[in-house]
Each structure stands twice: as C-alpha cells, then as structure tokens.
C-alpha positions as CSV (number, residue, x, y, z in Angstrom):
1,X,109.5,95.2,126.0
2,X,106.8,95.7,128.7
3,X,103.8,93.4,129.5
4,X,100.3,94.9,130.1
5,X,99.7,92.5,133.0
6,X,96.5,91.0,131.5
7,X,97.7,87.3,132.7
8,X,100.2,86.1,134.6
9,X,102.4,83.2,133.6
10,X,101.2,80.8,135.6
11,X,98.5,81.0,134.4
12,X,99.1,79.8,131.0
13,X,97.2,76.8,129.3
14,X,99.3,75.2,126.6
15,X,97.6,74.9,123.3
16,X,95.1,77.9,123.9
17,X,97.4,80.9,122.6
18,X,97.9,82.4,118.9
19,X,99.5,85.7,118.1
20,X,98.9,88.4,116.1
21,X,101.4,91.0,115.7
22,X,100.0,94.7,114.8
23,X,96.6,94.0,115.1
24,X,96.0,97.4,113.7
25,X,93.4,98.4,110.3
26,X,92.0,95.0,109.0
27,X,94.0,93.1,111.9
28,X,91.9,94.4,114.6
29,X,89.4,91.7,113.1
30,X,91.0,88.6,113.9
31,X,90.9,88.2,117.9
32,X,87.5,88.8,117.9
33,X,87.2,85.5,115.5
34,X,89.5,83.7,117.5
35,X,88.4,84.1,121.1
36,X,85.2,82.8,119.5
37,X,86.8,79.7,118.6
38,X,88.5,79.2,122.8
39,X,91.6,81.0,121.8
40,X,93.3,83.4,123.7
41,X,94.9,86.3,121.7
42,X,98.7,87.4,122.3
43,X,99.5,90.8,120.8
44,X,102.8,92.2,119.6
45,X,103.3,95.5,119.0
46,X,106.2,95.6,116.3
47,X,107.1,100.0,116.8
48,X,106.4,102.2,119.6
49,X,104.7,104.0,117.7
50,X,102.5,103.2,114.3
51,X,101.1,106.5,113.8
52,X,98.4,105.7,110.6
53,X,96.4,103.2,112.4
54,X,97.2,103.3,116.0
55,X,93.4,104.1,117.0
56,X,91.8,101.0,115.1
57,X,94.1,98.5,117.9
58,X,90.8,97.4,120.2
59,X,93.1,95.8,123.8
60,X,89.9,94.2,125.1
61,X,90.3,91.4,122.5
62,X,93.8,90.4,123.8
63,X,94.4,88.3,127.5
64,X,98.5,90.0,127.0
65,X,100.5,92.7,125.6
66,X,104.1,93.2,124.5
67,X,105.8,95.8,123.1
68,X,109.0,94.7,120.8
69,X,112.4,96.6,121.8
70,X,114.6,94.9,119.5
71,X,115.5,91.8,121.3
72,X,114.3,88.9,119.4
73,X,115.7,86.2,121.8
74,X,113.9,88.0,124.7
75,X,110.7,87.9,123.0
76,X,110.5,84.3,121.7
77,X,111.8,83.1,124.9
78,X,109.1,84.9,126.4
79,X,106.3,83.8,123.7
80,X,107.6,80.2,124.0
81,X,105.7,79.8,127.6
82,X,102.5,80.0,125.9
83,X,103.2,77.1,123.4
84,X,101.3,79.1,120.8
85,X,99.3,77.3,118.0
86,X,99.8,80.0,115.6
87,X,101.1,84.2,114.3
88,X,99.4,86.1,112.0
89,X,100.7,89.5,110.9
90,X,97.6,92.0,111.2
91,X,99.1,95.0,109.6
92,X,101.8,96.2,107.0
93,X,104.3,96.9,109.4
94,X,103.9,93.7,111.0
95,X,105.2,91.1,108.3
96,X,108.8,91.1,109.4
97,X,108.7,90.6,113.0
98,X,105.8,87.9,112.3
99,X,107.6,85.3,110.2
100,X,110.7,85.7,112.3
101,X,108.7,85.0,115.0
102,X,107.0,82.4,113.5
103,X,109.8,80.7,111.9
104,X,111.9,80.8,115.7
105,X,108.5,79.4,117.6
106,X,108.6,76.8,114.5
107,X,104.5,77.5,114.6
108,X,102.2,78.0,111.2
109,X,103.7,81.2,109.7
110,X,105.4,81.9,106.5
111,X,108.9,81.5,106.6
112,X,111.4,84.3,107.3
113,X,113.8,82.8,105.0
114,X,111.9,84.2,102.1
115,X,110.0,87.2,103.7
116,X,112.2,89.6,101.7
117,X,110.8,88.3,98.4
118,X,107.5,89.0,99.4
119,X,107.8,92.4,101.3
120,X,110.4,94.1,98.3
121,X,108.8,95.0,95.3
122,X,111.9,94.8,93.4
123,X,112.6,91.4,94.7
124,X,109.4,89.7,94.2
125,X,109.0,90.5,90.2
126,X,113.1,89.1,90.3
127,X,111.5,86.1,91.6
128,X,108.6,86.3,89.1
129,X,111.1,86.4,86.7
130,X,113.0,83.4,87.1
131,X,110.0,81.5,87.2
132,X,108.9,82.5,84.3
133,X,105.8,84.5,85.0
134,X,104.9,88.0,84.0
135,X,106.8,90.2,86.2
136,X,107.3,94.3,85.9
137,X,110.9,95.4,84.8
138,X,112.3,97.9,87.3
139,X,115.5,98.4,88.9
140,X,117.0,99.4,92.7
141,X,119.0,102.6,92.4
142,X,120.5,105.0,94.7
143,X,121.9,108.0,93.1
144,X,120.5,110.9,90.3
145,X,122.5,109.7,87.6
146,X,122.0,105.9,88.2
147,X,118.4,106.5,87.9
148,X,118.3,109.1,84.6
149,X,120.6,106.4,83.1
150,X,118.4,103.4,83.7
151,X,115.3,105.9,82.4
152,X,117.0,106.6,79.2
153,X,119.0,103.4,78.3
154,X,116.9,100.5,80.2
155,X,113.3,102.3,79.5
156,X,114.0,104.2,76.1
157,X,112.5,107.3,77.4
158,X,108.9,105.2,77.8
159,X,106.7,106.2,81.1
160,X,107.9,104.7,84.0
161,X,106.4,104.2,87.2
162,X,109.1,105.1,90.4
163,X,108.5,104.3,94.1
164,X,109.9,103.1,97.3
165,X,110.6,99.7,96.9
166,X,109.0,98.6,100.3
167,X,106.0,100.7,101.7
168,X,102.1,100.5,101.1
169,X,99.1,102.3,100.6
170,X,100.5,104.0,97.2
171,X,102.8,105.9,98.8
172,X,105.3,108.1,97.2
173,X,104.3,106.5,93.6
174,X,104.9,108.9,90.3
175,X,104.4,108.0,87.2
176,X,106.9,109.8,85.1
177,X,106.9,110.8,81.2
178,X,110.7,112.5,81.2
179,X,113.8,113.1,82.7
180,X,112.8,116.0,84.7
181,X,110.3,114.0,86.3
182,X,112.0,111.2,87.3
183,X,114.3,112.7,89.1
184,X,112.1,114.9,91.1
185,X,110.2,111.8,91.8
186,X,113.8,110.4,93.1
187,X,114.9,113.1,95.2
188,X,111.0,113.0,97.1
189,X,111.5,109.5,97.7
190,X,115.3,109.1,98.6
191,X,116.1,108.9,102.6
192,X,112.9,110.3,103.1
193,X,110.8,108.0,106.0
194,X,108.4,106.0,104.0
195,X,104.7,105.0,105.7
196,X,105.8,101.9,107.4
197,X,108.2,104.1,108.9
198,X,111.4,102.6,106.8
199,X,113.6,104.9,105.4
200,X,114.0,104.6,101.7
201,X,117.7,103.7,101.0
202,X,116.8,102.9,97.4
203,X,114.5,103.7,94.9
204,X,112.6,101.4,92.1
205,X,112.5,102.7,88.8
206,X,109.9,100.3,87.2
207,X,108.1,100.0,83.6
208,X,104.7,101.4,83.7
209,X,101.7,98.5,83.6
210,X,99.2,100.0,81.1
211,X,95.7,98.3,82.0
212,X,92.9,97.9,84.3
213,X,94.2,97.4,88.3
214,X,92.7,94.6,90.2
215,X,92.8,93.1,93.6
216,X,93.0,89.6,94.7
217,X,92.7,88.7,98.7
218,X,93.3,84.9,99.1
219,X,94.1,82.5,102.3
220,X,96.6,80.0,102.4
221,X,96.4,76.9,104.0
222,X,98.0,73.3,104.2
223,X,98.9,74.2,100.2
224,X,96.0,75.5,99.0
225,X,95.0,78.9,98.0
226,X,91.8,80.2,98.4
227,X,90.3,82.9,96.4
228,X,88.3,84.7,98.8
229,X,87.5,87.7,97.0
230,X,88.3,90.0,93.6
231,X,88.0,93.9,93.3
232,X,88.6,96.3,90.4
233,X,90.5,99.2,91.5
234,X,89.6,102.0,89.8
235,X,92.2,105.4,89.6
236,X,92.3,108.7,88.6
237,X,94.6,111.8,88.5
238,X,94.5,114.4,91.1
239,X,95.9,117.1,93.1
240,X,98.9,116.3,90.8
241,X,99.1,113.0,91.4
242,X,98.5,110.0,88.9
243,X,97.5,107.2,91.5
244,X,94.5,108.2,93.6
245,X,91.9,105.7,95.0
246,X,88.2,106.3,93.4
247,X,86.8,103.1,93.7
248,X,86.7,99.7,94.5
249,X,84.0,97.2,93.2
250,X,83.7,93.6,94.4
251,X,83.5,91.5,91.1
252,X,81.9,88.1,90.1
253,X,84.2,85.2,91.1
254,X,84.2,83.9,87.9
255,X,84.7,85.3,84.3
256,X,87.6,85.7,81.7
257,X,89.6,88.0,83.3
258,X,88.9,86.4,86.7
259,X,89.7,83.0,86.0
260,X,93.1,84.2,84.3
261,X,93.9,86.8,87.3
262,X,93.1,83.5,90.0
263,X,95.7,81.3,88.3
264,X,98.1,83.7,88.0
265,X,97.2,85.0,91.4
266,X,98.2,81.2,93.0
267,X,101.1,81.1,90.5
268,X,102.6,84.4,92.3
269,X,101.9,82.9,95.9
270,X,103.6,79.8,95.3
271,X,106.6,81.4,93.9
272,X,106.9,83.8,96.3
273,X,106.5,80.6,99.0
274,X,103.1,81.9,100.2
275,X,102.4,79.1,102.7
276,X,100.1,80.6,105.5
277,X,97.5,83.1,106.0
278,X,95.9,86.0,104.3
279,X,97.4,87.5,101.2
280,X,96.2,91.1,99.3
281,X,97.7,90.7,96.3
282,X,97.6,94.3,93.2
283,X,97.8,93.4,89.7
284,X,96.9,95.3,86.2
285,X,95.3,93.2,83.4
286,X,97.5,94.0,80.7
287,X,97.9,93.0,76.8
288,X,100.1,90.5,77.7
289,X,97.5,88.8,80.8
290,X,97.8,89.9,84.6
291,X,101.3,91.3,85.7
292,X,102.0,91.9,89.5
293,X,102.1,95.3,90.5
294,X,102.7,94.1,94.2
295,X,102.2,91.6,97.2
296,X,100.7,92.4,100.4
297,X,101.1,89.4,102.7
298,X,98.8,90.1,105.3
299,X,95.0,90.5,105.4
300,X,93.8,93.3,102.8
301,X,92.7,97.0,104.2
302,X,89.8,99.8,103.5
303,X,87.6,97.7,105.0
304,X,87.3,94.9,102.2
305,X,87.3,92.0,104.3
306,X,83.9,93.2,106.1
307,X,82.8,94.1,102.6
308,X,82.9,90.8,101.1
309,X,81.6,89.5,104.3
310,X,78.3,91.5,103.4
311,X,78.5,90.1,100.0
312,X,79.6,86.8,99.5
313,X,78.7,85.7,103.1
314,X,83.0,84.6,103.9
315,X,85.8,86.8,103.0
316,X,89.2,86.8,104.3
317,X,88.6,87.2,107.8
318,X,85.9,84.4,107.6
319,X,88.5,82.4,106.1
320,X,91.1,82.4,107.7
321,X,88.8,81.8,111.3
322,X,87.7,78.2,109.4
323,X,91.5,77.6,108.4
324,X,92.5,78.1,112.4
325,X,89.2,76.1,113.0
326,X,90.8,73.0,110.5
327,X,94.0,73.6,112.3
328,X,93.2,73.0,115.9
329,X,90.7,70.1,114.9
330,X,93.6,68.6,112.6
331,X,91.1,68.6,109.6
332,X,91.6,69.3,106.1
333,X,90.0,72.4,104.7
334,X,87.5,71.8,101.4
335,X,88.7,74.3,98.6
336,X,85.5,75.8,97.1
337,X,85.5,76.3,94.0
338,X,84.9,79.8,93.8
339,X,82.9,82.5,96.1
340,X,78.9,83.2,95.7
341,X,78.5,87.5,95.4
342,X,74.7,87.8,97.0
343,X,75.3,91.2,96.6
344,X,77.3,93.9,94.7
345,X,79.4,96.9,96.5
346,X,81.6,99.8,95.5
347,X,83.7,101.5,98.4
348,X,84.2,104.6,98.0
349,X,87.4,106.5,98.5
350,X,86.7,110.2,99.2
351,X,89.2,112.5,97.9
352,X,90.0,115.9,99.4
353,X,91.1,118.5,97.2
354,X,91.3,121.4,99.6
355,X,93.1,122.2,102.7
356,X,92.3,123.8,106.1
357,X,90.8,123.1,109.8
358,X,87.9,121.2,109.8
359,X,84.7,123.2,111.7
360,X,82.0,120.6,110.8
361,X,80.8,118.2,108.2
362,X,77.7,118.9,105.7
363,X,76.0,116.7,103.5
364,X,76.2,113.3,105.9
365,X,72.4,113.1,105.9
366,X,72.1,113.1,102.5
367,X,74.9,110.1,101.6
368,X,73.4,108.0,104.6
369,X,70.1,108.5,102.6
370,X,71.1,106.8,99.5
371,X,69.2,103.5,98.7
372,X,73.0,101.4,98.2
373,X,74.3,103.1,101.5
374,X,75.8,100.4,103.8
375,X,78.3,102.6,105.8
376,X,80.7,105.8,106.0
377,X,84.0,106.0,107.3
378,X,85.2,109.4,108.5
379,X,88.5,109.8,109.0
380,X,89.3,114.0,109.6
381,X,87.5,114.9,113.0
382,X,86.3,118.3,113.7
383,X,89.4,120.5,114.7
384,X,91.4,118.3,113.0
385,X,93.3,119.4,109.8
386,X,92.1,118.6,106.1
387,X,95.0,117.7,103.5
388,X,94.8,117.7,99.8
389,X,94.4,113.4,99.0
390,X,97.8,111.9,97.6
391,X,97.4,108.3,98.4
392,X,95.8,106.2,100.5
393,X,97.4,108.1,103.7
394,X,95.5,111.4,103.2
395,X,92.6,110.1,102.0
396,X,89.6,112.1,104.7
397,X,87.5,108.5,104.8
398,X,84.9,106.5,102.5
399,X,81.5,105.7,101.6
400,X,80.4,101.9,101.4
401,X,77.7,101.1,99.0
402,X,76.1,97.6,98.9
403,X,73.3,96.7,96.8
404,X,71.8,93.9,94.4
405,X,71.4,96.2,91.5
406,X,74.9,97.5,90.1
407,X,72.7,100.4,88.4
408,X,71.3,102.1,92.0
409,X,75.3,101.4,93.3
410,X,76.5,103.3,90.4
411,X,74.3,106.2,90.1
412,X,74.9,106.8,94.4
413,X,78.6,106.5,93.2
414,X,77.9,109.7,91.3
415,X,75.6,111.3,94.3
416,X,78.5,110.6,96.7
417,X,81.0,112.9,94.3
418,X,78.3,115.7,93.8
419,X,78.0,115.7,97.8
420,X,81.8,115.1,98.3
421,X,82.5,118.9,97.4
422,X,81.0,120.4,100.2
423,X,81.1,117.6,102.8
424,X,83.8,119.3,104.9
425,X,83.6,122.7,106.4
426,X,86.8,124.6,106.7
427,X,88.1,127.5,108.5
C-alpha cells in the first residue's frame, strides 16, 4: 500500500473525509460533487493495475491516495484516522473491497455480508428465487459434461444464454442454440481472466430471456429507492456475436412497462439488501413481466449518468450528491415521484467491424454537424490498434445525441451508421 503524500495525518479534520474506491469510468464523477459539498475525497485503488479504465481516474479531485496490497487490517487501520462519513465503489472492480471496507469502518456502505448476492449472477436470481420474484434459471458448472448435461436435461435443448458468472460489460456472453455451441462457449470462458481481472472458475449456463432489454439506474438511501433514470437497450448481432451494444435511449419515467420495470426494479434491491448508493440494474421485459438479467451495484457507465443530467436535469450522480447532502445535514431525503425528461437522447455505441492500425479518423465533421449532436467519445487513438467490437470492451467509442424531437434523434441515429463505415482509417 503506498500513499501519494497529498496530506499528512496530522492534518486530518474528523468528519470532512468520504471514500471512493476505483474512481475510474462513471466514478471519476463523484469527488468532483463532493468537494463541492466541503468534503475531502479519499481514494482507493483496489488492483495495481485496472487496465479498461485506468485513464478516466482524474488525481486532482483526491486530498490522498492508496493503493490496496491485500492487507485489509492495514488499510482500515489506516482509513480509520480520517473518521470517514462515508465509501462509495466507483467502478466494477471496486464493489468488493468497498463494502468490506465499509462494513469494517461501520460507515454508510452496503453490507459485505451479502455482497456476493449482488456481485454473482448466479447467486442473485437464487435469491430472486426464494423470494419469489422472476428470476432467470441457470446453473454454476465446471466441467464439459456437466454443462452439455444441464443443456440437454435442465434446458431441453432450448437456447441458452452462457457467461461468466461475475464480470461486466457483456463480456464473454453466447447465446447458444446446440450442443456444439455450448461447449465452445464453455471452453472460451473456463479459467480464462475475465474483464474485472477474475478468473472464471465456473461457468453459468442460464435460460435465454426473449424480450426487449432495459436499464434501470436508482440511488438508495435511508430505505428508499430512487428511480433516477430508465434506458432501452437496444442489440444486435455482429462480428459473430449475438450481444452487441447499438443503442441506448433515455425513456419517459412513466408508462406501462416503466411503472412495472420500477417495482420490480425496488423489489430486486431490497432482496438483494440494496441499502446504499447507486445501483445499474439490466433487465428484459418478457411475456411473463421484467426478469433480471443482472445487478450492477455501483453507479451505471457509457456515460449515462451525464446523459440524464442533460435530460432530466438530476441523474445518478446528482443524486447521490443530494443523498450525501441529506446525510451530513441529518435530513431526510423527499422521494420524487418520478424524473421529468426535458429532453430525449440516444447514445450511440459505435461498432467496429474491421481490424488494423489506426492512421486517422474521417467523417468527425460531419457527425458533430448533426442537429441532435451533444458529444463523441473516441476511444482508438491514432497509432493505436482497431479490433472487431464484441462487447462493451472493444467497442472504438460513441456518439451522444440529445434532442426534443425523437424524429431528428432518430434519423442522426441512421446518419451516424452511414458515417460509421468509413470513420477510421487503417493501415
């Protein structure tokens, strides 16, 4: 563990300290909200090295910096001078270390006595089912034959979906019609190192949600969940894979299927003991109502939380500053009673389907001249390699569109593919 030096102990003013641990992607968002509030930010880094978003971390925002090395009682010993109010995880790989830290500081956190429910996707539809909400069927399996049997006897043959049971970002996920490809999707997956750098013991075999995907992002706070923003998720096949990003669009807060996904959504939380923070939850609207595809429990990514900022005026981010507001004051937070969209938006998640050295970019002029265009997100730089899009990971960037009329949105939806072809130049 090594310190940055930013402040020295003696320093310290009791009651002025939160942590965030990872403040990586959407978690890089949070100091600057709390300094604004007199807070000083603390930041752990949970790995050495976090390789995906280890350029969005912005050290100005924090007073102190440690690096974890596997020695919990070191740390909390350490984090314990600062009498900290409160920990937030601010990234994927963060969730783990944050609610044992949390729960060991005895500070607002979610509890690390249930953190495996929420972070294992086979655990937290077992949890589903026993309290009787709609939960996925799926089983944990390590072997070939384990899996084939469970495929043919559990599933009938039916399409099932197989994955890692804890990483994000769609990573490693096949949907498989037949024998053949369920067990090449088991032998990609098995001991391979996942994207949160886990290695993947054990695979999920789980039934295949037919229906339209959906995201919830809420805040939790003395019991009450907030709805803070809804998405459709919109796939499509490519590159020979069944689960790639094309779009997100923001979505009224109320409606039919809205009203049903919020309940549900708070049911989830609750049974999952959701207590604190921001949560990104992925469902599918099927025949029989919303069914959890997974839980996130941190802040959501892709730059949604800025997004609904633009649109609804709040968000998560938003949110959860007010909540840590409520929390130093020792007021109680009002629960609106839903979120006002000024605005619509559609992110949009490019797709590469080629492969090579990038020498330039063409066609940037002509997105940024669209009338929805709100901002672009880059993420191949020039002499930088270009992968064929599989998930999330590979993904070159995206286009944000914002807009009060759906109609101009959608038809720069359509520009943004036309230009997408030619927007890098390869050697």
């Amino acid at each position: 563990m090594y310190d940055m030096g930013c402040e020295a102990v003696n320093d310290i003013e009791p009651g002025k300290y939160c942590i965030i641990v990872d403040a990586f992607s959407s978690g890089s968002l949070y100091a600057p909200h709390f300094n604004t509030l007199g807070l000083k930010c603390i930041h752990v880094q949970s790995k050495r090295d976090i390789k995906l978003v280890a350029s969005t971390f912005k050290g100005k925002d924090f007073v102190v910096h440690y690096q974890y090395n596997n020695d919990i009682e070191s740390l909390v010993n350490t984090l314990k001078q600062y009498n900290p109010l409160f920990i937030l995880p601010g990234f994927h790989t963060s969730v783990f270390l944050a609610e044992e830290l949390g729960t060991r500081l005895n500070i607002p956190s979610n509890s690390s006595k249930s953190t495996q429910i929420r972070m294992d996707k086979f655990l937290m539809h077992t949890r589903l089912k026993q309290r009787g909400l709609n939960y996925a069927r799926g089983f944990l399996v390590n072997s070939r034959d384990e899996i084939l049997t469970r495929f043919k006897h559990e599933f009938k043959g039916k399409p099932v979906v197989v994955k890692p049971s804890n990483s994000a970002g769609s990573d490693s996920v096949f949907l498989c019609k037949d024998g053949n490809e369920v067990v090449r999707a088991f032998e990609t997956i098995i001991s391979e190192v996942n994207a949160m750098d886990v290695v993947n013991e054990k695979v999920l075999i789980q039934e295949y949600l037919e229906g339209t995907e959906y995201i919830v992002n809420s805040v939790t706070f003395q019991g009450r969940h907030i709805i803070t923003d809804i998405w459709r998720s919109d796939k499509i096949k490519s590159n020979g894979t069944d689960f790639i990003y094309d779009k997100t669009v923001i979505l009224e807060a109320e409606g039919d299927v809205q009203n049903e996904l919020s309940t549900y959504n708070k049911q989830v939380l609750d049974a999952v003991e959701f207590t604190f923070g921001a949560c990104h939850n992925e469902l599918i609207y099927t025949e029989r109502g919303p069914v959890l595809i997974e839980i996130n429990p941190r802040v959501s990514g892709g730059h949604l939380p800025e997004i609904a900022y633009e649109c609804t005026g709040m968000g998560q981010i938003m949110w959860v500053r007010n909540v840590i507001s409520d929390l130093m004051t020792g007021k109680k937070v009002e629960k609106p009673v839903h979120y006002n969209l000024y605005k619509k938006a559609c992110s949009v998640c490019l797709i590469s389907r080629h492969e090579g050295i990038v020498r330039g970019y063409k066609n940037l002029e002509k997105i940024k001249s669209l009338r929805s265009y709100h901002g672009m997100d880059i993420r191949v730089g020039i002499g930088e390699r270009l992968v064929k899009t599989v998930d999330v990971w590979t993904g070159p960037g995206m286009v944000v569109l914002i807009h009060e009329d759906p109609k101009v949105i959608e038809e720069d939806y359509k520009e943004v593919r036309e230009f997408e072809e030619g927007l890098f130049d390869l050697e």
